[in-house]
C-alpha positions as CSV (number, residue, x, y, z in Angstrom):
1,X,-38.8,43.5,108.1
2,X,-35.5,41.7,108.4
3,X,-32.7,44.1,110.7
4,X,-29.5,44.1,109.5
5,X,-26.8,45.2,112.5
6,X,-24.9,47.6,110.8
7,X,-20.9,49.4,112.4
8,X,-20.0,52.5,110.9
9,X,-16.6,54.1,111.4
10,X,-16.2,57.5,110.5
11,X,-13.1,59.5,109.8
12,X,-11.0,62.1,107.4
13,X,-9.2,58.3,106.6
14,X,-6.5,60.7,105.5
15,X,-5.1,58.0,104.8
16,X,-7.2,54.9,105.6
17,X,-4.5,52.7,107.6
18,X,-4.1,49.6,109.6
19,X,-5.2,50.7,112.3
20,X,-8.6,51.7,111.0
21,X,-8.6,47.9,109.7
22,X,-8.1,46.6,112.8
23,X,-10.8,48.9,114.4
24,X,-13.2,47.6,111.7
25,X,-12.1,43.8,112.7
26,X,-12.9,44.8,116.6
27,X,-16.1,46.4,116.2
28,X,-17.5,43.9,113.8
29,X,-16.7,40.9,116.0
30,X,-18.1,43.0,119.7
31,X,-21.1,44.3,117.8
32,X,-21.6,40.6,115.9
33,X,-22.5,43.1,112.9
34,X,-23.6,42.0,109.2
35,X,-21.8,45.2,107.6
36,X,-19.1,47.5,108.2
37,X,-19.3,50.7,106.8
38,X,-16.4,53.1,106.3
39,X,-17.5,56.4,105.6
40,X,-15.3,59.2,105.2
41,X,-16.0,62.7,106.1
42,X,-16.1,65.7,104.1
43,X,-15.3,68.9,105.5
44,X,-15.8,67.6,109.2
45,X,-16.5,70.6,111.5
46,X,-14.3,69.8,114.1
47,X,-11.5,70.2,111.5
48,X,-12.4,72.9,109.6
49,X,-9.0,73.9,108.7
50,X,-7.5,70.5,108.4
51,X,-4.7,69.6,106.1
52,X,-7.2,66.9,103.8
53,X,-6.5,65.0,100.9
54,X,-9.2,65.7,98.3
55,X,-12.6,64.2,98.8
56,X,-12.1,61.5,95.8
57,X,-8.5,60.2,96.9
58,X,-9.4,59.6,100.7
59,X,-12.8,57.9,98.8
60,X,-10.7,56.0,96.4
61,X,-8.0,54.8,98.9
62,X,-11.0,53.3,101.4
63,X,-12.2,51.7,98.0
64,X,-8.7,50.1,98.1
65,X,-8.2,49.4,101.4
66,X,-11.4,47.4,102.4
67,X,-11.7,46.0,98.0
68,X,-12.0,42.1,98.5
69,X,-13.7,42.2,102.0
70,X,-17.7,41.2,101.1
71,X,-19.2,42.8,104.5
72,X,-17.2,45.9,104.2
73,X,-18.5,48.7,102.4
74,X,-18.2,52.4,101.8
75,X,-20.7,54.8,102.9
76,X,-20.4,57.9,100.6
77,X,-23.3,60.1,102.3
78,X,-21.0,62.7,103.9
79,X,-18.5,62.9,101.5
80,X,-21.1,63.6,99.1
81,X,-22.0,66.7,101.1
82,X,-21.5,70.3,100.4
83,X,-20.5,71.7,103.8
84,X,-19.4,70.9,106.9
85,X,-21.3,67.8,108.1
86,X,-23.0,66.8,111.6
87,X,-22.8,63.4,113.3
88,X,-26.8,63.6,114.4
89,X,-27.7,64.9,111.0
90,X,-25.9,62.1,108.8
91,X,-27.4,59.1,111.5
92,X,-30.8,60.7,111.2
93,X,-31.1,60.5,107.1
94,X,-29.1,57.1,107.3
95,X,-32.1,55.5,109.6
96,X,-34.8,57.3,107.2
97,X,-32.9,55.5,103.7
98,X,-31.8,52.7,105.6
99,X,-35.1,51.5,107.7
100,X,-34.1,47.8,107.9
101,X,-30.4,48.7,109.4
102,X,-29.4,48.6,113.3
103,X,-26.8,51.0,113.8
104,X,-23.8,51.0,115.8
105,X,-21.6,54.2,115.4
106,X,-18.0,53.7,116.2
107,X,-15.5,55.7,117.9
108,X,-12.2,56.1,119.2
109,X,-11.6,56.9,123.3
110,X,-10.3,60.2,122.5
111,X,-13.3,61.1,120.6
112,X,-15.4,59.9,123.7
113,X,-14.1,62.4,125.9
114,X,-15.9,65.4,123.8
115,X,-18.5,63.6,122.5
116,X,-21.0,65.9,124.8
117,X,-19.7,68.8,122.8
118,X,-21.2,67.4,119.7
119,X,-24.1,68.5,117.9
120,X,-27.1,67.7,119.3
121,X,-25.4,65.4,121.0
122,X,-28.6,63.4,123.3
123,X,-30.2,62.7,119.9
124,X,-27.2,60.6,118.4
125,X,-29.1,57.5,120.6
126,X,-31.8,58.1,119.0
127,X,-30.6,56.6,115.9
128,X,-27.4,54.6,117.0
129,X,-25.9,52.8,119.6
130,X,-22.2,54.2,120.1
131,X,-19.4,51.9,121.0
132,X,-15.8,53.1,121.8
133,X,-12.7,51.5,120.6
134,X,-10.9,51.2,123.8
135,X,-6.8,49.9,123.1
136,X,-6.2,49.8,127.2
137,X,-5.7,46.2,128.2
138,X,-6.6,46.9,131.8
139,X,-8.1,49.0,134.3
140,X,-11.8,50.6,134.1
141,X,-13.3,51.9,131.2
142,X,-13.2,55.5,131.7
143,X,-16.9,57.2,131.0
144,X,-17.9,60.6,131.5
145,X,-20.7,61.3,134.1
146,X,-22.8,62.6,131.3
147,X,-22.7,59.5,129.2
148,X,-22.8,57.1,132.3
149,X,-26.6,56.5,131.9
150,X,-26.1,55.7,128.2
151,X,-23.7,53.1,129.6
152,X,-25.9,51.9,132.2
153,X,-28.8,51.5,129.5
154,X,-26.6,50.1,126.7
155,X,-26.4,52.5,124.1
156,X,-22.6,52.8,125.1
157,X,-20.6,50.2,125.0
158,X,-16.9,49.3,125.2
159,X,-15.3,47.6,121.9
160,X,-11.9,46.1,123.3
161,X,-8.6,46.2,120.2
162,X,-5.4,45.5,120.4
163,X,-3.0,48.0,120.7
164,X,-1.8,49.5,117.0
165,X,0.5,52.7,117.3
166,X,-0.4,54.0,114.0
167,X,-1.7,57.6,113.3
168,X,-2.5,59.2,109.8
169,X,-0.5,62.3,110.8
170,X,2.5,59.7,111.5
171,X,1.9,58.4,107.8
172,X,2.1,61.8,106.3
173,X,5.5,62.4,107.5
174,X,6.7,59.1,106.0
175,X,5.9,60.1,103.1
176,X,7.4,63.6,103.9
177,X,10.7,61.5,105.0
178,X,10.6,60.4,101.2
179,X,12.1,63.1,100.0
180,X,15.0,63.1,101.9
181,X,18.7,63.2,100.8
182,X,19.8,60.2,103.2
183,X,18.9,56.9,101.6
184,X,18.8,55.3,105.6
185,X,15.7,58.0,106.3
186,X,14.0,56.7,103.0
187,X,14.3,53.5,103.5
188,X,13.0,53.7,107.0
189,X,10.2,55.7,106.2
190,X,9.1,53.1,103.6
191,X,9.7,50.5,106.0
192,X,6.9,52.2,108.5
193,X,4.7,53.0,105.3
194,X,4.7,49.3,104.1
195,X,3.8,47.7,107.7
196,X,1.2,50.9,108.2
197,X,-0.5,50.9,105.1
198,X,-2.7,48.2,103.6
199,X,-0.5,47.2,100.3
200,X,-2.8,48.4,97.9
201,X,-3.1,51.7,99.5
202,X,0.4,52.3,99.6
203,X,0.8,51.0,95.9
204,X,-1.4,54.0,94.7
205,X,0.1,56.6,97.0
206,X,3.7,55.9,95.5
207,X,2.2,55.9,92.0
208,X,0.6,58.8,92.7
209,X,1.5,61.1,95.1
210,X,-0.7,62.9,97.4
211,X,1.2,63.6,100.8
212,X,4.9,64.8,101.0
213,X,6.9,63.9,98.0
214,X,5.7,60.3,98.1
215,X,7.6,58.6,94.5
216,X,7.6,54.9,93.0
């Protein structure tokens, strides 16, 4: 049966933003992959409490955001769940649906350094190799002792990106700043919003607001 090498990047995507884009371009080129898929979480339950968009406008805005890209996709398996979800669990029904799919499962540094405290956490090799987005342009790539044999082996990897100094929690107080009295504070804030956001993502968070008091 024919393999397809598969990268999927997880996230609230609250919103989807540059940055993630770039992540997408990084990890597809490193991991030589056929498919990116963005998949969005639902009620992740390391952020139980987190400030979330609703399910279907995080979904709709990655629908917008990777639209006209043919090897990019959205992977709507978690979103789709009632509940808090679980990295291991999700990996382990997309292998059984997906048996002709390779899996690389895509993270940020930050999330590397807690990754042991995950669920199950030995068992996500079992369905995926993990590679971490690593924005440093120099020095060693920082593992910890845990994961070192992973590394070693090659079910860890390093995905090298460019530097992008974008956050979601950035974005949402642009769109916050849009509400403000001074016209200068506007216009900066839309200024950041256009260069962070991919157009057509922007375009429907101004014609329909969703964080702060985003308007046309």
């Amino acid at each position: 049966m024919p393999t397809r090498q598969i990268c999927i990047i997880g996230g609230t995507f609250n919103p989807i933003h540059m940055g993630h884009l770039q992540m997408a371009r990084s990890a597809q080129a490193q991991c030589m992959a056929d498919e990116v898929w963005f998949m969005p979480a639902g009620q992740p339950w390391q952020k139980p409490n987190a400030d979330l968009a609703p399910a279907e406008v995080r979904k709709k805005l990655v629908e917008l955001a990777i639209e006209g890209v043919h090897s990019w996709r959205l992977e709507p398996f978690e979103i789709e769940h009632d509940g808090p979800t679980f990295t291991v669990d999700t990996l382990e029904k997309l292998s059984e649906l997906h048996p002709d799919c390779k899996f690389s499962f895509v993270i940020g540094a930050d999330q590397l350094a807690n990754l042991t405290s995950w669920k199950h956490w030995q068992s996500l090799f079992d369905y995926t190799r993990i590679g971490v987005v690593d924005r440093t342009q120099w020095g060693d790539f920082q593992v910890p002792e845990a994961l070192k044999p992973h590394l070693q082996a090659d079910r860890l990897f390093r995905i090298p990106m460019p530097s992008v100094n974008i956050s979601s929690t950035q974005i949402r107080r642009q769109f916050e700043l849009l509400g403000s009295a001074n016209a200068e504070v506007v216009e900066t804030a839309r200024f950041k919003l256009d260069a962070s956001l991919p157009t057509a993502v922007f375009k429907y968070l101004t014609q329909h607001p969703v964080y702060g008091r985003a308007q046309p």
